[in-house]
C-alpha positions, 0 to 999 in steps of 0.5 A, spaced: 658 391 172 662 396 172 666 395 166 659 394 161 657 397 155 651 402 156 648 399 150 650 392 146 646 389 141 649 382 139 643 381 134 642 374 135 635 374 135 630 371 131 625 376 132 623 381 136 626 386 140 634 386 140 637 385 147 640 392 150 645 388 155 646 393 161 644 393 168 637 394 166 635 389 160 630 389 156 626 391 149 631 398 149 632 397 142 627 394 136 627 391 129 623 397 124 620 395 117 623 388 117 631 387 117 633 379 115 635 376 121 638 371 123 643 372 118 651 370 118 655 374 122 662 373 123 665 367 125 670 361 123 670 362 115 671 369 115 677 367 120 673 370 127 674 362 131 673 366 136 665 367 135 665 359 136 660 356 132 655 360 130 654 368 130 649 370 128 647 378 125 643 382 122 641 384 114 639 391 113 636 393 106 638 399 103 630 402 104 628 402 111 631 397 114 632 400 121 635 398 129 631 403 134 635 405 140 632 408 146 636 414 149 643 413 150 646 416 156 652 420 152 652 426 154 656 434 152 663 432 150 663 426 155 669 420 153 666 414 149 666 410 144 663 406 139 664 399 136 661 395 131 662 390 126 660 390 118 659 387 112 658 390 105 655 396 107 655 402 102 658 408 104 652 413 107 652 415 114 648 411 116 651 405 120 649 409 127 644 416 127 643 419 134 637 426 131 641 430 138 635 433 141 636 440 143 644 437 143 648 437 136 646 431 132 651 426 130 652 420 125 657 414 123 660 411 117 662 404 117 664 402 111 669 399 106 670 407 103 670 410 109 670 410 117 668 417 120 663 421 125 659 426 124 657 432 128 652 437 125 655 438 118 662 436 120 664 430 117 671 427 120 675 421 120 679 416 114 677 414 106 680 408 104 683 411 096 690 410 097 690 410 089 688 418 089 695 421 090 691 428 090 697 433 089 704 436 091 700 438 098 697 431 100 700 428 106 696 422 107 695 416 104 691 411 107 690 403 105 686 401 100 679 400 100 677 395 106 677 387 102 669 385 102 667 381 108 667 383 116 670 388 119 671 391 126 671 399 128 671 403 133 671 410 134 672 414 141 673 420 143 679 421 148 678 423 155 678 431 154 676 432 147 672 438 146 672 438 138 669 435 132 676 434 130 679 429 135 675 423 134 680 417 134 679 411 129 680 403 129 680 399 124 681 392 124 685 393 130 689 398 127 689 405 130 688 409 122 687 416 126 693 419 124 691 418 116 683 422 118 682 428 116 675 432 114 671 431 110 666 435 109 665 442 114 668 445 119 670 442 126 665 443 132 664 443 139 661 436 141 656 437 145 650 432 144 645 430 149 642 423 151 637 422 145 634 416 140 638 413 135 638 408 129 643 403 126 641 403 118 639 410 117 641 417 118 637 423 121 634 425 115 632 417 114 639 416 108 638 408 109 644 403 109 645 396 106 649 392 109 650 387 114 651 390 121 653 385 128 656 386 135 654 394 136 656 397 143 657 404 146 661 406 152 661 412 157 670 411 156 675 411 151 677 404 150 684 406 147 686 403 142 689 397 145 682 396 148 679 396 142 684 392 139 685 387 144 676 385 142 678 385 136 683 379 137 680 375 141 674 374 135 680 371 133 683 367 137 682 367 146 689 368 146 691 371 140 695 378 142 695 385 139 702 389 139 703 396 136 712 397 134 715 403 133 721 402 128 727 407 127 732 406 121 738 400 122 740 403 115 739 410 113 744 413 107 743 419 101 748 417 095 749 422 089 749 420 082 757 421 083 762 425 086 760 433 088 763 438 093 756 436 096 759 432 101 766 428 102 768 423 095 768 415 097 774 411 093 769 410 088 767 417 086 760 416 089 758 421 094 754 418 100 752 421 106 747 419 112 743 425 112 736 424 109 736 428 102 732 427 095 735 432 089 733 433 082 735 436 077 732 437 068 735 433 063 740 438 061 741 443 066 747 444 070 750 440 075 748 433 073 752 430 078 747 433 085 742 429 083 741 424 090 737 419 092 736 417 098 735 409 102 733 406 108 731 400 112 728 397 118 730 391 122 723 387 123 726 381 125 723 381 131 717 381 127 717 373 124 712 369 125 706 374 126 701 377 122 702 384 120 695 388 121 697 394 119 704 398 117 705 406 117 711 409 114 712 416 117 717 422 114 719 429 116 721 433 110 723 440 114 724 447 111 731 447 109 729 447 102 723 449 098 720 443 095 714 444 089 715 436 086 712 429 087 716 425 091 716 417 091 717 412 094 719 404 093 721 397 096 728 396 095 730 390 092 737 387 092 742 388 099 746 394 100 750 397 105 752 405 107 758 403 102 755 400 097 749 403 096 747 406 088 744 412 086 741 406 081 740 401 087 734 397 083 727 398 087 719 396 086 713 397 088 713 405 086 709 409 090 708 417 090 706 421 094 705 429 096 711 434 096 710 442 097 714 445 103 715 452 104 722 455 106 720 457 112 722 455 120 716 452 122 712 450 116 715 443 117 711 437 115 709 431 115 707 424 112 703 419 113 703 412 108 700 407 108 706 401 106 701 395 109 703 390 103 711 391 103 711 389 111 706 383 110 711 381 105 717 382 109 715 379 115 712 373 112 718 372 108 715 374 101 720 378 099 727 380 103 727 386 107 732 391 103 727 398 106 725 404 101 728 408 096 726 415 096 726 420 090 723 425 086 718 424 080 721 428 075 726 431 073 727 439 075 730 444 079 728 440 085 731 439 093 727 436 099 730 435 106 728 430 112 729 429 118 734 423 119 736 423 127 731 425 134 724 424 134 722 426 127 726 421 123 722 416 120 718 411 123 716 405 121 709 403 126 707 396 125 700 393 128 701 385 128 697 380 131 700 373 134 695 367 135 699 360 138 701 354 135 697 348 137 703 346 141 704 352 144 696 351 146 697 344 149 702 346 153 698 351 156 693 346 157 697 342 161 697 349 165 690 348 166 689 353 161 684 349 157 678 350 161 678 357 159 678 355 151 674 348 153 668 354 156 668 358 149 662 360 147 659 367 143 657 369 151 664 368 152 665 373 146 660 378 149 664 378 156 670 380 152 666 385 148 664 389 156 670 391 157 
């Protein structure tokens, strides 16, 4: 099959050896020092129906627990990508070592805390802490850590990567790749070479506890829509994965009152639809420059569907130096461009980093994860009023963003849409019934080849 992973490890055995599904099945994989088998994979109560009745998986102990793999034919800096499913596991990288031969040796995280791939000492990729606001100079605010329960991952190197540095990340069917970084060393040319592996330990034998199921390697990148396109259908056969990119519907700064800054409104409140956020001390001059500034986003053609993901991206440009914490929060009362208050009420406050040279060229932008407040939005939690953006404490302090072209903020959504039993009988009448009828966990493998 030319579509067919070079390795698939289903784990539903019992005993013995793990099937290796390729053109060449056989024992190419092994259960080392007795790993807890037949142990519950995802499925119907964990809201995967796709997997059908029964999925099973395999428990790795923490000690010495260990899945042996034969040689994995990835070789240089070859496109590929590695998928999997876990549940628990502690955040070692210990969920795939490959020891690299005379190649570099390389090992994966998969974890609630973290999702990465190393490369002799490079440790790249995404940490779930959104609770650490780090400093001024911080850019990138993931989710919170990963819920306890199963998770699908994918990491893939793009066709033409040659670095350490351009692994992509997936994550429950979110493309997370904008929020990785390193973690530790410094970025290496990949470089590997068709060697042994392991699920459960790393190189130097650092063993994983956790639960592990669904492992695959491709010689390809999959793509984010690839992968998450396998995630979905652990869902449901016909449940859809779409990404959306979102620009502002409503966009307005407003100044505490009127100023020669910009243009005075009838009620001695400066507005205006550029993007600025200004502060200034307590008792410093100027009072009235103080701004703030609003915006919202039109998801209504998101209602309906189940929001898997949701990243806010600004561009603060080098207009103005900046040296402060900015925030930013949920709107939650209607407003207009001419009604909007400098103290329009807001919630959910968030703050992230702020630092920007007065520079040409030393733009920069962030990455914030606001998952919860567009669940809520969509799923009609809350009433969608956008953000507010400001600074956190009162100084001598002004930060400009881009407002209009490529870099005004985005709003990217990842949501999944799964049909309405009526919606499935319909199909039914079309003869698609028979595709459901015939689901089994084979069926899921054959979605898991590609």
């Amino acid at each position: 099959m030319a579509d067919a992973p070079l390795l698939y490890l289903r784990m539903e055995e019992t005993a013995g050896p793990v099937a290796f599904n390729t053109a060449n099945p056989g024992a190419n994989a092994i259960y080392a020092n007795a790993p807890a088998l037949g142990q519950s994979g995802p499925g119907s109560a964990d809201g995967m129906a796709g997997f059908g009745p029964t999925n099973n998986a395999v428990g790795l102990d923490g000690i010495d627990d260990t899945v042996e793999i034969l040689p994995l034919a990835v070789s240089g800096n070859a496109a590929r990508t590695y998928e999997g499913w876990f549940n628990g596991t502690e955040s070692e990288q210990a969920y795939l070592s490959i020891t690299g031969g005379t190649g570099r040796r390389t090992s994966i995280t998969a974890a609630n805390d973290e999702v990465s791939m190393a490369v002799n000492g490079h440790r790249f990729g995404v940490t779930f802490n959104s609770t650490n606001i780090g400093s001024p100079q911080s850019n990138i605010f993931t989710p919170e850590e990963l819920a306890p329960g199963w998770h699908h991952f994918a990491i893939t190197l793009p066709d033409g990567a040659t670095r350490s540095n351009e692994f992509e990340f997936i994550v429950d069917g979110v493309d997370v790749t904008p929020y990785a970084r390193t973690l530790a060393g410094s970025a290496k040319t990949v470089n590997t070479l068709s060697d042994f592996g392991r699920l459960g330990a790393t190189d130097t034998g650092l063993p994983m506890a956790g639960t592990v199921d669904e492992f695959a390697v491709y010689d390809r990148d999959l793509g984010w829509q690839g992968v998450a396109d396998h995630f979905g259908s652990a869902h449901n056969d016909l449940a859809t994965i779409t990404q959306n990119t979102f620009d502002p519907s409503l966009l307005q700064s407003v100044a505490i009152q009127s100023h020669d800054q910009w243009p005075d409104t009838p009620d001695n409140t400066d507005r205006s639809d550029i993007l600025r956020v200004r502060e200034r001390t307590t008792g410093g001059s100027n009072q009235e420059v103080r701004t703030r500034s609003f915006f919202e986003f039109d998801l209504s053609e998101l209602e309906g569907e189940q929001v898997l993901g949701a990243m806010l991206i600004l561009n603060q440009d080098s207009r103005n130096t900046n040296t402060a914490y900015l925030t930013l929060g949920r709107v939650t009362d209607d407003w207009t461009e001419g009604t909007v208050a400098f103290d329009q009420a807001f919630a959910d406050e968030f703050t992230f980093g702020g630092t920007n040279t007065s520079a040409t060229g030393d733009d920069k932008v962030s990455w914030i994860d606001v998952t919860d407040i567009v669940s809520g939005w969509v799923d009609g939690t809350e009433e969608n009023h956008g953000f507010r953006l400001a600074l956190r404490d009162r100084g001598f302090y002004i930060a400009d963003f881009y407002d209009s072209g490529p870099l005004a903020p985005q709003l990217i959504v990842t949501t999944m849409a799964v049909p309405e039993p009526a919606g499935l009988a319909l199909l039914a009448l079309g003869g698609m019934l028979l595709l459901v009828f015939w689901r089994r966990k084979g069926s899921r493998a054959a979605n898991s080849l590609g």
